[in-house]
N, CA and C atoms of all chains as a GROMACS GRO file, in nm:
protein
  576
    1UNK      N    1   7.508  11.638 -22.447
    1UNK     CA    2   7.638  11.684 -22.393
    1UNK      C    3   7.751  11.598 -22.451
    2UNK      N    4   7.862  11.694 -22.483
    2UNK     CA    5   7.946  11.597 -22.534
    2UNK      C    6   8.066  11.595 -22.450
    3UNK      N    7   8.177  11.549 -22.471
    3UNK     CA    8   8.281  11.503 -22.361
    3UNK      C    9   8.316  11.629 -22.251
    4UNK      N   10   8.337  11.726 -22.368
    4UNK     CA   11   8.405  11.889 -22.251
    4UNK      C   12   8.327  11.891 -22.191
    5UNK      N   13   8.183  11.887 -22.244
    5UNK     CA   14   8.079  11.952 -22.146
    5UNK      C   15   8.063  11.838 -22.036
    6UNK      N   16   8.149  11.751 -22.026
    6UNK     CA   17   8.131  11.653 -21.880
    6UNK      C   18   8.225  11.662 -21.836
    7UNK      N   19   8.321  11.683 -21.860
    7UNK     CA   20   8.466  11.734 -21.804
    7UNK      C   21   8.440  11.863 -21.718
    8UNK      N   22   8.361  11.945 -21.763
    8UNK     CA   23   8.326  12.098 -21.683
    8UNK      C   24   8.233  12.078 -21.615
    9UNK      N   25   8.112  11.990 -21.621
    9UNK     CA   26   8.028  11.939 -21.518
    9UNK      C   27   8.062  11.891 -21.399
   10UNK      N   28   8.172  11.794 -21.455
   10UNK     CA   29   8.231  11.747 -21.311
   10UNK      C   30   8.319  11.800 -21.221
   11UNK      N   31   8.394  11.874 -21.324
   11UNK     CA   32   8.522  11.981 -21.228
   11UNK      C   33   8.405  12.056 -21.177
   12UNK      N   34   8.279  12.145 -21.208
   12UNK     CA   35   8.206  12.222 -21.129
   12UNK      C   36   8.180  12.164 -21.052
   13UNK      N   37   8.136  12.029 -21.021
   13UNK     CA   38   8.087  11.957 -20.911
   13UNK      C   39   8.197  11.978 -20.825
   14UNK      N   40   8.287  11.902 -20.868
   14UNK     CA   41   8.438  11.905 -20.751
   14UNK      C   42   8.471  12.007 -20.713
   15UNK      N   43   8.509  12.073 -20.769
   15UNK     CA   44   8.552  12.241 -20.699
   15UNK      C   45   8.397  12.323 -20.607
   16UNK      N   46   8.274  12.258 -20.649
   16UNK     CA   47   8.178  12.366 -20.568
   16UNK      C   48   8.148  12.284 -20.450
   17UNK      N   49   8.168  12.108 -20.488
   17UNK     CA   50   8.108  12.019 -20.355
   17UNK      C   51   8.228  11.988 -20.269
   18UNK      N   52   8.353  12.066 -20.299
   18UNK     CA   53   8.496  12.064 -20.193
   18UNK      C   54   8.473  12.132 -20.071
   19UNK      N   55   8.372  12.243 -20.087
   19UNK     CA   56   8.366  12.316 -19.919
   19UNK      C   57   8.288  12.208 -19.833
   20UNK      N   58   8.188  12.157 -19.907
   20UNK     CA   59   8.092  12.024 -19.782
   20UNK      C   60   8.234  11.990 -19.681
   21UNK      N   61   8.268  11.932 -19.706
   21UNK     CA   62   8.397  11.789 -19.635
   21UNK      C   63   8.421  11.924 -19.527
   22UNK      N   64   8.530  12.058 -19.580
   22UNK     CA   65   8.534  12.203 -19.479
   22UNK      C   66   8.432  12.212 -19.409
   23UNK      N   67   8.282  12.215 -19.441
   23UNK     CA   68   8.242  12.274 -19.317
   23UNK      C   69   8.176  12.195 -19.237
   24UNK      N   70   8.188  12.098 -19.272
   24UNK     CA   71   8.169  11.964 -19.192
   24UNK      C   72   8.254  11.951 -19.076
   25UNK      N   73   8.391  11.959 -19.103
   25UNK     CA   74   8.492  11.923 -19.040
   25UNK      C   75   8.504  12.043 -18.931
   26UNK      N   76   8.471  12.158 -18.976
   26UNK     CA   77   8.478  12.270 -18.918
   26UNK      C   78   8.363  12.279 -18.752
   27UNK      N   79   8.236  12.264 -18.811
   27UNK     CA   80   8.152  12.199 -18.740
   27UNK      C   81   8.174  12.102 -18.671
   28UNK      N   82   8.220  12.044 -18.676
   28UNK     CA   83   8.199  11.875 -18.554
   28UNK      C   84   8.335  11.945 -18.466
   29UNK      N   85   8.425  12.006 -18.513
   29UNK     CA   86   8.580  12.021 -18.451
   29UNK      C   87   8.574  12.144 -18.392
   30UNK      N   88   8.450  12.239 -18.441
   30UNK     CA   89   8.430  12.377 -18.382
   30UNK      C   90   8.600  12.448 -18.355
   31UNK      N   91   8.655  12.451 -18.438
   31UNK     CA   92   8.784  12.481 -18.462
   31UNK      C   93   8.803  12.512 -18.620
   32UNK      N   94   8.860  12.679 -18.602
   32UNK     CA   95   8.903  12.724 -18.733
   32UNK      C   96   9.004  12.783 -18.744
   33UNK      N   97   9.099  12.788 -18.667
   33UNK     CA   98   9.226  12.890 -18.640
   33UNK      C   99   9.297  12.871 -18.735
   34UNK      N  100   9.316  12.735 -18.805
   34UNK     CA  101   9.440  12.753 -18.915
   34UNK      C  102   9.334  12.816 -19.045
   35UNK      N  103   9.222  12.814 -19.059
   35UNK     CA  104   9.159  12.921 -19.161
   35UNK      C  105   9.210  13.028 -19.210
   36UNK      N  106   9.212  13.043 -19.319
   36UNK     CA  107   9.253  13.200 -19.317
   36UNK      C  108   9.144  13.294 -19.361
   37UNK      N  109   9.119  13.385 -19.276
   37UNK     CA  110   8.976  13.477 -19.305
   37UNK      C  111   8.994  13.538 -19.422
   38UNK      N  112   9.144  13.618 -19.501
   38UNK     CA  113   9.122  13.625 -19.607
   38UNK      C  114   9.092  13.552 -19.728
   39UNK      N  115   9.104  13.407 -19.687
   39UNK     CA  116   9.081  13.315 -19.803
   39UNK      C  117   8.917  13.326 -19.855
   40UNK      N  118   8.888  13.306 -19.735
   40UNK     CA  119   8.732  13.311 -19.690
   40UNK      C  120   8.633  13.375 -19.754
   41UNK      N  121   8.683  13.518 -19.698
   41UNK     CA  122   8.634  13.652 -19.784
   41UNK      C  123   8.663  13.652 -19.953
   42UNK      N  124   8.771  13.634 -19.992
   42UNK     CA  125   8.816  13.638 -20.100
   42UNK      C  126   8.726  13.579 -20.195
   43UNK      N  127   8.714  13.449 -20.128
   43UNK     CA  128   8.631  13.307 -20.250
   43UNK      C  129   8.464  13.382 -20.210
   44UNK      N  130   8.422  13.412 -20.110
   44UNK     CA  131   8.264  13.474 -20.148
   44UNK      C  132   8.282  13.596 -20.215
   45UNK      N  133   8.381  13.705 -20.229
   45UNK     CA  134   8.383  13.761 -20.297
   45UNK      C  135   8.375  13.733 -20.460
   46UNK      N  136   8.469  13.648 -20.523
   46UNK     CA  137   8.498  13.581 -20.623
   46UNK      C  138   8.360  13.540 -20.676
   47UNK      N  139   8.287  13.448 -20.615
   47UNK     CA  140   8.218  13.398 -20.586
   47UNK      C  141   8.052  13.490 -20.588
   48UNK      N  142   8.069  13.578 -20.578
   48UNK     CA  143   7.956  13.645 -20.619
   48UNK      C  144   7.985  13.689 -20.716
   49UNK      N  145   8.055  13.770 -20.750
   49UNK     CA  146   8.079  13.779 -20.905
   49UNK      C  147   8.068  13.721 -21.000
   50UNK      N  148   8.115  13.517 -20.987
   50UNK     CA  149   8.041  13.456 -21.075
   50UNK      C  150   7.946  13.443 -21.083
   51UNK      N  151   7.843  13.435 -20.999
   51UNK     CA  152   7.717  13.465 -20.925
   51UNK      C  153   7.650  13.536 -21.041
   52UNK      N  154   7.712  13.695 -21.039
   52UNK     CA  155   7.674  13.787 -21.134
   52UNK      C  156   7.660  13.748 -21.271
   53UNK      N  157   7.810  13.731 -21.325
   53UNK     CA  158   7.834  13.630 -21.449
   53UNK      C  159   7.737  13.577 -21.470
   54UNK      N  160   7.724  13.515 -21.412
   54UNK     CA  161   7.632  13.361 -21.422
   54UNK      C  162   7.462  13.420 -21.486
   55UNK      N  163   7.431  13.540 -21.391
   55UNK     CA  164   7.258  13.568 -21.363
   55UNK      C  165   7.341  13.624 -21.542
   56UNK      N  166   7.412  13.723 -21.623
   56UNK     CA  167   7.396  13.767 -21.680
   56UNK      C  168   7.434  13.703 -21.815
   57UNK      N  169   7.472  13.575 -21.798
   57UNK     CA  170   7.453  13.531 -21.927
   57UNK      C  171   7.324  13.361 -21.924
   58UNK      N  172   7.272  13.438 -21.821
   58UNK     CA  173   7.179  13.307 -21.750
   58UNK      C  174   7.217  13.192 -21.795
   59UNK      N  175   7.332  13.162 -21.724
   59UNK     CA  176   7.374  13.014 -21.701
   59UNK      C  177   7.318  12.934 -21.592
   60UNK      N  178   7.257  12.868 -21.569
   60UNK     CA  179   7.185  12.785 -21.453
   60UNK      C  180   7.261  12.705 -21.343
   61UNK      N  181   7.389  12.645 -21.468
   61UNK     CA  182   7.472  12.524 -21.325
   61UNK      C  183   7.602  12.642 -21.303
   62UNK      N  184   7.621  12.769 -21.335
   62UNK     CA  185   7.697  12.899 -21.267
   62UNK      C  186   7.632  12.956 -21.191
   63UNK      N  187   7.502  12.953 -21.205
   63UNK     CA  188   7.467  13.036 -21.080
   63UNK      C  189   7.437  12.921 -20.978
   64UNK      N  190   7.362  12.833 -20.994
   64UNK     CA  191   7.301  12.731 -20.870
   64UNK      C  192   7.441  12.708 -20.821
   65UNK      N  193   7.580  12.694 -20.922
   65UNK     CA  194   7.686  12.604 -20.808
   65UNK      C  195   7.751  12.725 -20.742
   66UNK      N  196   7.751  12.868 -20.730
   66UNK     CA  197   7.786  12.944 -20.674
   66UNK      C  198   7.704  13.000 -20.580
   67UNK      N  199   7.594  13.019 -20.578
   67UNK     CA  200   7.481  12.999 -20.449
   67UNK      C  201   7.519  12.895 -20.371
   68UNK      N  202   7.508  12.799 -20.417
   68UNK     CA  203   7.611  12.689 -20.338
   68UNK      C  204   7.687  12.703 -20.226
   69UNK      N  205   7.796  12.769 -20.306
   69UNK     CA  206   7.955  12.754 -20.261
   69UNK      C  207   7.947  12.940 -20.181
   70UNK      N  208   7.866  13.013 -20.174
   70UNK     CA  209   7.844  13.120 -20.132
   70UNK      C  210   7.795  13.108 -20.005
   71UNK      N  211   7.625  13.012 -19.968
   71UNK     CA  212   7.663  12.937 -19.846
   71UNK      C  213   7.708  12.876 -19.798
   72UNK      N  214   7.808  12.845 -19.809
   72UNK     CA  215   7.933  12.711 -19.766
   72UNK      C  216   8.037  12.795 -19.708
   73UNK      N  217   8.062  12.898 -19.738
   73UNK     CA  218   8.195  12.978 -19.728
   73UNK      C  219   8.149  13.105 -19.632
   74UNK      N  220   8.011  13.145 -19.651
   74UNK     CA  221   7.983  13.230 -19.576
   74UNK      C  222   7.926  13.121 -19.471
   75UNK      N  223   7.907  13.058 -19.429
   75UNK     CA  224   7.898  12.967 -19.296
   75UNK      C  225   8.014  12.949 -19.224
   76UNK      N  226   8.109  12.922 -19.295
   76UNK     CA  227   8.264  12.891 -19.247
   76UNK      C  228   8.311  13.000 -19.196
   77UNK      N  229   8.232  13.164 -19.291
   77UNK     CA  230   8.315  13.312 -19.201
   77UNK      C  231   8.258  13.242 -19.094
   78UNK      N  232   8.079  13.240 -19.092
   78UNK     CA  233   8.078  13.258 -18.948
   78UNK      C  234   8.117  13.181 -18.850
   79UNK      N  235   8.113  13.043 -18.867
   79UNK     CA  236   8.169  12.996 -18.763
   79UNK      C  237   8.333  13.006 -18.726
   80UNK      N  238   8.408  13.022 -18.800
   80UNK     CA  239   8.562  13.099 -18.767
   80UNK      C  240   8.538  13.263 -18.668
   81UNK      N  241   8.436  13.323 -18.730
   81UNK     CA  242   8.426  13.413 -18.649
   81UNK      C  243   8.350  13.394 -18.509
   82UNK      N  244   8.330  13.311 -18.502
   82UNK     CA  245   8.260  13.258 -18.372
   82UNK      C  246   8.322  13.175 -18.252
   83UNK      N  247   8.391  13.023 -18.342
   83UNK     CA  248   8.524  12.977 -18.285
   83UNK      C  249   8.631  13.054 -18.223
   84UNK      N  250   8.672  13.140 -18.334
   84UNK     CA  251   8.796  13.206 -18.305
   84UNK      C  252   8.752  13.326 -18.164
   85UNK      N  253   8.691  13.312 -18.149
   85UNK     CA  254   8.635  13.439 -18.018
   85UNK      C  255   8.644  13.338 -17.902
   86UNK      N  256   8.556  13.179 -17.913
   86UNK     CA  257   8.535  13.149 -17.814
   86UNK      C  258   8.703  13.070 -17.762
   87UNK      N  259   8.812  13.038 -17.867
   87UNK     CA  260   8.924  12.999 -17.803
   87UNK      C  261   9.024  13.096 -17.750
   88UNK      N  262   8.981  13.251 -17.816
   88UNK     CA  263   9.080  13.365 -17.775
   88UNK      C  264   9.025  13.369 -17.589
   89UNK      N  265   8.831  13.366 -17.622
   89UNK     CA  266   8.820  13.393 -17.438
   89UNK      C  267   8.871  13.266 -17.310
   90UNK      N  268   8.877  13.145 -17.378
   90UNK     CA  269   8.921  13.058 -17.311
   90UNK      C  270   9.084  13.048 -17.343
   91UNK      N  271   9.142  13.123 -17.382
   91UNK     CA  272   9.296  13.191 -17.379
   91UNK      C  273   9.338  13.305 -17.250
   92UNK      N  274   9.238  13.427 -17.250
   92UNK     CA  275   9.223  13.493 -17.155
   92UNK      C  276   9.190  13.401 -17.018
   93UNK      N  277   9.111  13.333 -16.993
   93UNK     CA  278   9.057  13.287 -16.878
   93UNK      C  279   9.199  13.216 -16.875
   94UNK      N  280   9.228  13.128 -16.924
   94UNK     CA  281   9.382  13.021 -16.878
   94UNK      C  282   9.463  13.131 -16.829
   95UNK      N  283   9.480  13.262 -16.896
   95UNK     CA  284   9.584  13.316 -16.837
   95UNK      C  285   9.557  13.437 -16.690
   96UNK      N  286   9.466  13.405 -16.688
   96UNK     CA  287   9.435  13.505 -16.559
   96UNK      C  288   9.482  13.487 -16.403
   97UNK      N  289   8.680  14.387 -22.475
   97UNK     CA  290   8.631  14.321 -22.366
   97UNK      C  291   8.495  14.432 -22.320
   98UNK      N  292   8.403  14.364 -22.291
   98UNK     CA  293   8.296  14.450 -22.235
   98UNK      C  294   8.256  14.370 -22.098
   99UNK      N  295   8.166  14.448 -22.016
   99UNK     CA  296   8.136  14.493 -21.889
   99UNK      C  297   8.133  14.303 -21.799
  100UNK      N  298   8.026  14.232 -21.895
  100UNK     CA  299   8.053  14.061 -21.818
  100UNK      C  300   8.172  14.006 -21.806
  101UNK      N  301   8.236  14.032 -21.983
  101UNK     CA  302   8.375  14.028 -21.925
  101UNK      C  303   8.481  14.001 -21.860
  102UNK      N  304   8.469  14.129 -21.788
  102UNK     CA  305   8.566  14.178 -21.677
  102UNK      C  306   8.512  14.169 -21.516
  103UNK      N  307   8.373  14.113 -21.549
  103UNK     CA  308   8.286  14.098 -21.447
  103UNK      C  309   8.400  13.887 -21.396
  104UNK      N  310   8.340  13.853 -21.490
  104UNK     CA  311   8.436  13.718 -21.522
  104UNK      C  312   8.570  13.710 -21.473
  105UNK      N  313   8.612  13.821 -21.563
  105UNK     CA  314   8.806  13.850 -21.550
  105UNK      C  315   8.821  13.812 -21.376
  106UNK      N  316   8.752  13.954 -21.314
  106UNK     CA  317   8.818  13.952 -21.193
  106UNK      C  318   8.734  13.848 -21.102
  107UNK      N  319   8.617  13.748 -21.130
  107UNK     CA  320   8.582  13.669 -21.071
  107UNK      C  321   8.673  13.550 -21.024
  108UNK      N  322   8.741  13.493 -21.164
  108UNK     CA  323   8.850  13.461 -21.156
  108UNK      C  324   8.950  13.443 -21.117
  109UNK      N  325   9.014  13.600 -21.092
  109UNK     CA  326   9.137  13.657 -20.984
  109UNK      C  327   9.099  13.618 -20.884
  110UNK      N  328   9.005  13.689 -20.845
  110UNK     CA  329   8.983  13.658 -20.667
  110UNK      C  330   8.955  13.529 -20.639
  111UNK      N  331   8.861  13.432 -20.746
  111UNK     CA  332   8.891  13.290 -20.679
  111UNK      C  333   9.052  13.184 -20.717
  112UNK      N  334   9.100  13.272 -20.794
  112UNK     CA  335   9.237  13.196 -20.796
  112UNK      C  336   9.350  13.237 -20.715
  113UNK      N  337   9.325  13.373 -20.655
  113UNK     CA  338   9.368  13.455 -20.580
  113UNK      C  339   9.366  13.431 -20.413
  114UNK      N  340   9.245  13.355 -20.405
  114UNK     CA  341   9.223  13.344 -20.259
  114UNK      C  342   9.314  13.231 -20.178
  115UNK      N  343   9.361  13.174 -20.269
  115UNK     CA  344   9.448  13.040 -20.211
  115UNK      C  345   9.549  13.070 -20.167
  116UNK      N  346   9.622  13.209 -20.192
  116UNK     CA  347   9.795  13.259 -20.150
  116UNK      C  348   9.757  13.298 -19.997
  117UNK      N  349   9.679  13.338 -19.909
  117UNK     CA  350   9.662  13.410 -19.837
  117UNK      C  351   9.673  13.262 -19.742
  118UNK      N  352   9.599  13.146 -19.815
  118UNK     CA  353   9.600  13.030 -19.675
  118UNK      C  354   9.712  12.959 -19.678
  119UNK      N  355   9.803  13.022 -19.789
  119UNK     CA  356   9.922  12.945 -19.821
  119UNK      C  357  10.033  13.006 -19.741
  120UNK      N  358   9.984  13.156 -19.767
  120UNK     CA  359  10.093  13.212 -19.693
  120UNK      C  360  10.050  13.216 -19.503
  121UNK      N  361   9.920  13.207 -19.456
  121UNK     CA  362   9.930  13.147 -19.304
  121UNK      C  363   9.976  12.998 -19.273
  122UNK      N  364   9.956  12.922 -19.352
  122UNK     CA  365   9.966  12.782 -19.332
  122UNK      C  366  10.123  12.794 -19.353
  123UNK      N  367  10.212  12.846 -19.382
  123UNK     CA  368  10.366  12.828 -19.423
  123UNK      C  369  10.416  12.938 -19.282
  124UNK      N  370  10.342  13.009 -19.248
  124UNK     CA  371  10.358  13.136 -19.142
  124UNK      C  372  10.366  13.065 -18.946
  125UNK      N  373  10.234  12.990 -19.017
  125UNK     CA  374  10.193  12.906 -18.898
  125UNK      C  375  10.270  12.753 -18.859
  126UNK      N  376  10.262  12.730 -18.934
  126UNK     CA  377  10.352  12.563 -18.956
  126UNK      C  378  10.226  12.491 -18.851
  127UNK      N  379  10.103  12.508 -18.923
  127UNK     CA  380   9.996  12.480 -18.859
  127UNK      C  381   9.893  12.447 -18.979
  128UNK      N  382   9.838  12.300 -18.976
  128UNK     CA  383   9.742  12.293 -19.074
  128UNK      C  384   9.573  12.233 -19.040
  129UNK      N  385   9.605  12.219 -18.929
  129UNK     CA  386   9.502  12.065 -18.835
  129UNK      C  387   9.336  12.085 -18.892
  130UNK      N  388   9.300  12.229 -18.897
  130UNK     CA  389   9.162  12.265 -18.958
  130UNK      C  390   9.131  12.257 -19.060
  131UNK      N  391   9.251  12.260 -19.160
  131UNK     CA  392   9.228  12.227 -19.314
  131UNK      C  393   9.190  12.089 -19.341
  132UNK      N  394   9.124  12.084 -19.383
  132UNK     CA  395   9.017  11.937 -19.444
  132UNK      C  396   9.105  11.897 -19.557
  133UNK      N  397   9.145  11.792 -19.506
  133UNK     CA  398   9.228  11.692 -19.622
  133UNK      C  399   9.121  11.676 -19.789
  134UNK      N  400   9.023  11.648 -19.753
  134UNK     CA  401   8.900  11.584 -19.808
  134UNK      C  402   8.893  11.715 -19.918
  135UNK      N  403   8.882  11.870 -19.860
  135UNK     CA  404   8.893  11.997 -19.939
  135UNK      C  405   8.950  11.986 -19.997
  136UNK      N  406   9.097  11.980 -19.971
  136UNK     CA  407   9.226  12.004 -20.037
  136UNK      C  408   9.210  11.909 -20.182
  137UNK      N  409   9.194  11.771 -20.101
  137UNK     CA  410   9.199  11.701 -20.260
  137UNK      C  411   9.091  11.692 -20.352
  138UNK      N  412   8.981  11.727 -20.317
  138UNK     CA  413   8.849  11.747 -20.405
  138UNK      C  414   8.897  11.889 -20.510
  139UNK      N  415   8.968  11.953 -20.450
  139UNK     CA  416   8.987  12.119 -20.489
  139UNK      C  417   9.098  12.094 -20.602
  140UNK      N  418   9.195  12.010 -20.586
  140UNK     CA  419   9.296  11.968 -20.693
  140UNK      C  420   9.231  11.862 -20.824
  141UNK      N  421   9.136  11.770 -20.774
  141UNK     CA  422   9.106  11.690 -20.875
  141UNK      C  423   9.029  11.782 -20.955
  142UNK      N  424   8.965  11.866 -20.904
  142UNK     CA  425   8.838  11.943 -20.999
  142UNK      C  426   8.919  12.052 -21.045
  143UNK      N  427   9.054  12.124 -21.009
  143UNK     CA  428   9.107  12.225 -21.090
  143UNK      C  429   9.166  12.157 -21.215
  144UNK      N  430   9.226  12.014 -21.130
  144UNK     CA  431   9.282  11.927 -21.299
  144UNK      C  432   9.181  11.956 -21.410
  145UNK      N  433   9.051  11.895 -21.388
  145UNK     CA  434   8.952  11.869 -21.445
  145UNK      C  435   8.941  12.001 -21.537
  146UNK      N  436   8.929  12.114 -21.488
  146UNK     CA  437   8.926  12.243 -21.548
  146UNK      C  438   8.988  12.273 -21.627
  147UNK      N  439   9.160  12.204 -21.589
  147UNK     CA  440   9.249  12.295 -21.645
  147UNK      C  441   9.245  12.158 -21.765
  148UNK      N  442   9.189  12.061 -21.752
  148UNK     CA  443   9.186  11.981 -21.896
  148UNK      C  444   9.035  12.058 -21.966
  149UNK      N  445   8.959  12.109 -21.931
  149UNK     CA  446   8.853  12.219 -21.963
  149UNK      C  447   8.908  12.275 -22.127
  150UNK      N  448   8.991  12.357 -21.970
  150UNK     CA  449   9.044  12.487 -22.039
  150UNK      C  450   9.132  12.432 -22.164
  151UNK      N  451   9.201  12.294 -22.169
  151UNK     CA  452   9.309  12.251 -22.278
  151UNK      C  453   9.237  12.219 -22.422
  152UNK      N  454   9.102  12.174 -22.373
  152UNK     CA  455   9.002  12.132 -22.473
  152UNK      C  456   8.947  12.236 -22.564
  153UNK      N  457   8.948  12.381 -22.484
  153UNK     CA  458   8.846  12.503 -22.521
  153UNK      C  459   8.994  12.572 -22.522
  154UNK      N  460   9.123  12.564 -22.493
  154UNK     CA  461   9.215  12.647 -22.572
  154UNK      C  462   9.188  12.800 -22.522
  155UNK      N  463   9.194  12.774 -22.355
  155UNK     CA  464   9.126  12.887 -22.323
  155UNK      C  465   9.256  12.931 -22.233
  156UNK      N  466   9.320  12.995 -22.258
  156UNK     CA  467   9.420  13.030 -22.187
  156UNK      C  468   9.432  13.080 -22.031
  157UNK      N  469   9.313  13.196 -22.042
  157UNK     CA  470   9.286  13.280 -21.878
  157UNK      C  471   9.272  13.119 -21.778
  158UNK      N  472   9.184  13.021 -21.841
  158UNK     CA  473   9.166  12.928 -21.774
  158UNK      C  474   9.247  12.827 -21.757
  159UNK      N  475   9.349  12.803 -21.837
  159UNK     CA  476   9.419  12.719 -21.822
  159UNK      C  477   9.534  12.742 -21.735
  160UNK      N  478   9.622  12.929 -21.732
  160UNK     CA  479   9.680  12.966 -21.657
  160UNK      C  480   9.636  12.979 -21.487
  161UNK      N  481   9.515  13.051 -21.480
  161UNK     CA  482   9.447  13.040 -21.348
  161UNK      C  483   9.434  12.909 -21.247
  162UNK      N  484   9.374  12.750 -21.344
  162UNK     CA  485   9.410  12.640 -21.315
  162UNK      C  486   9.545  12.575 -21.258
  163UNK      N  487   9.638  12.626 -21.308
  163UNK     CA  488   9.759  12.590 -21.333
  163UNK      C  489   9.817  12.613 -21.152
  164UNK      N  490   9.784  12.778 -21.165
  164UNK     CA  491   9.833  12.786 -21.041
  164UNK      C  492   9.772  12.814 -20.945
  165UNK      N  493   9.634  12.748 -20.936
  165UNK     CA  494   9.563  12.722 -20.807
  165UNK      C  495   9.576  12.584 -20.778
  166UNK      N  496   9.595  12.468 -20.865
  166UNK     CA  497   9.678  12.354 -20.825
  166UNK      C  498   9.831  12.338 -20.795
  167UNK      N  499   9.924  12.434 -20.769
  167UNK     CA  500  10.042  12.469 -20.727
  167UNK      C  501   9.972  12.487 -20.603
  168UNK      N  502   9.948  12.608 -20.571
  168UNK     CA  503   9.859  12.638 -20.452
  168UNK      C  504   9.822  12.540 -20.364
  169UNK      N  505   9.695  12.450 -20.416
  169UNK     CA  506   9.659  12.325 -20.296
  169UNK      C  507   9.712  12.221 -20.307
  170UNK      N  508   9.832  12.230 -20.421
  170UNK     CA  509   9.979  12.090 -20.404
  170UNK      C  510  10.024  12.133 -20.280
  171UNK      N  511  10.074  12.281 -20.244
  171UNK     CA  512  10.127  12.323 -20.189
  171UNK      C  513  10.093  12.300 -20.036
  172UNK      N  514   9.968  12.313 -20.033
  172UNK     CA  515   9.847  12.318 -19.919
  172UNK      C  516   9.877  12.182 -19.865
  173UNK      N  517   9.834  12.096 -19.936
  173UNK     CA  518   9.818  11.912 -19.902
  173UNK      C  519   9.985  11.894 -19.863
  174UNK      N  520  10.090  11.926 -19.924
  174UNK     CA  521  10.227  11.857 -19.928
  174UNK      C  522  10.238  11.934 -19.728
  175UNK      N  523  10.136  12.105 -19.705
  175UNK     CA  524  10.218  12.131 -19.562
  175UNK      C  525  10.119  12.087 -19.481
  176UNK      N  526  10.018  12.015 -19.504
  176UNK     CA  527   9.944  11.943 -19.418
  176UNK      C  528   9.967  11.824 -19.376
  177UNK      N  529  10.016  11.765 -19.506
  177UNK     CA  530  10.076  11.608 -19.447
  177UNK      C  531  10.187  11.663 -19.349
  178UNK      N  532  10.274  11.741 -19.357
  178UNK     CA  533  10.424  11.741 -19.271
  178UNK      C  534  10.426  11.791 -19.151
  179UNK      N  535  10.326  11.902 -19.151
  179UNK     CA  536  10.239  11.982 -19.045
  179UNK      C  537  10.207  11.852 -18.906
  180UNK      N  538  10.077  11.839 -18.988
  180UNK     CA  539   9.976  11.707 -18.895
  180UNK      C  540  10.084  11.637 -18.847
  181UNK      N  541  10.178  11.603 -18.938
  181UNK     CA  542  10.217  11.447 -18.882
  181UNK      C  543  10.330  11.500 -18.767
  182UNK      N  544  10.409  11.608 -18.788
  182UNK     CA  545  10.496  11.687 -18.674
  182UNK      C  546  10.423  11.723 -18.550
  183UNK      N  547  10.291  11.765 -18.536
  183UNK     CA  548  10.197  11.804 -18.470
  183UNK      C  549  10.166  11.639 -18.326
  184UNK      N  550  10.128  11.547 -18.425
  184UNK     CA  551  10.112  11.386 -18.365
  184UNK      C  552  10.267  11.344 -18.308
  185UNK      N  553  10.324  11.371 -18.391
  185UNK     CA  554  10.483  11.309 -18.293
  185UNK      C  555  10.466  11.382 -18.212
  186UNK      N  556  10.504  11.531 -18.178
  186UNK     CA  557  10.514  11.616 -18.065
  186UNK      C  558  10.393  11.555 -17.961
  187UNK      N  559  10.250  11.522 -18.012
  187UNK     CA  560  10.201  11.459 -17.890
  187UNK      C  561  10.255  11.327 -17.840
  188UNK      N  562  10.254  11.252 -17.927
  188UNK     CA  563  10.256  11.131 -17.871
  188UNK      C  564  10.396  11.122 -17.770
  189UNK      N  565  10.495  11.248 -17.759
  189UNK     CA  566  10.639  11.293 -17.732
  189UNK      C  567  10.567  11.339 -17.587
  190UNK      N  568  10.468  11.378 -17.577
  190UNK     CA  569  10.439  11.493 -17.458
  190UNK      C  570  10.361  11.369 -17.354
  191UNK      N  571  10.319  11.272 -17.448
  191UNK     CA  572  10.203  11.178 -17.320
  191UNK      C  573  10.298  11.075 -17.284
  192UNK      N  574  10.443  11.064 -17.330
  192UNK     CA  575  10.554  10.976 -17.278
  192UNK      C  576  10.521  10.938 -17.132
   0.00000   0.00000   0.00000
C-alpha cells in the first residue's frame, strides 16, 4: 500500500467507526429526539448502495465497512423509533 | 457511465445528502443534546481525509461531495457547541 491507499483506509475507518461514539451515546441516554429520522434513513439507504457497489466490483473493505455502518444506523432507526414513542407517552401522561 | 456507475453516483448523493436534513432540524430546533460530539468530529476528520483522497486521485465527484459534507458537520459541531452550552445556562438559570 502506498500513501493514498492509507489516506482512504483511514478516512474509511473514520467516517464508518463515527456511528460507534452515536450509538453508544444514544443507548446509555435512551434519548434521540434531536435525531433526524431522515438523516437516518438516508445514510442506510446510501449505504446499501455502496454495499451494492462494493459486492459488484468485490471490494472487501466497501463492503465489510458498510455492513458495518448499515448496523449502526439501522440500530439508531430503531432505537429513535422506540425512544421517541416512549417520551411522546410520558408527554401524554404529564399532560393528562 | 454504466449501471455500477450510477449505482456509485447516487450512493454518494444520498450519503452526502443525508446531512442537510439534520442540519436543517438542528437549526429548526435550536436543539442539539443527542448529537454525539465524538460523531460529529470523527465524521469531519475522515471527510478531510477523503477529500485529501479525492485531491490525490483528482477525483472531482469526490472531492466536491467531501467538500460539502464537511460544511455540513462544521455546521453541525459550530450549533452544538452554542446549542448545549445555551441549553446548561438556561439550567443552571432554572436551579437558582
Amino acid at each position: 500500500m502506498n500513501l493514498v491507499h492509507y489516506i482512504g483506509f483511514f478516512a474509511g475507518l473514520l467516517t464508518s467507526g463515527a456511528a460507534v461514539p452515536q450509538v453508544m451515546q444514544t443507548w446509555r441516554t435512551k434519548h434521540a429526539r434531536d435525531l433526524s429520522m431522515s438523516q437516518l434513513v438516508l445514510l442506510c439507504l446510501g449505504m446499501l448502495l455502496w454495499l451494492i457497489y462494493g459486492l459488484f466490483l468485490n471490494d472487501l473493505p466497501l463492503i465489510a465497512a458498510n455492513i458495518f455502518s448499515i448496523c449502526c444506523y439501522a440500530a439508531l432507526i430503531a432505537m429513535k423509533l422506540r425512544f421517541d414513542r416512549k417520551d411522546a407517552a410520558a408527554c401524554a401522561q404529564a399532560m393528562e
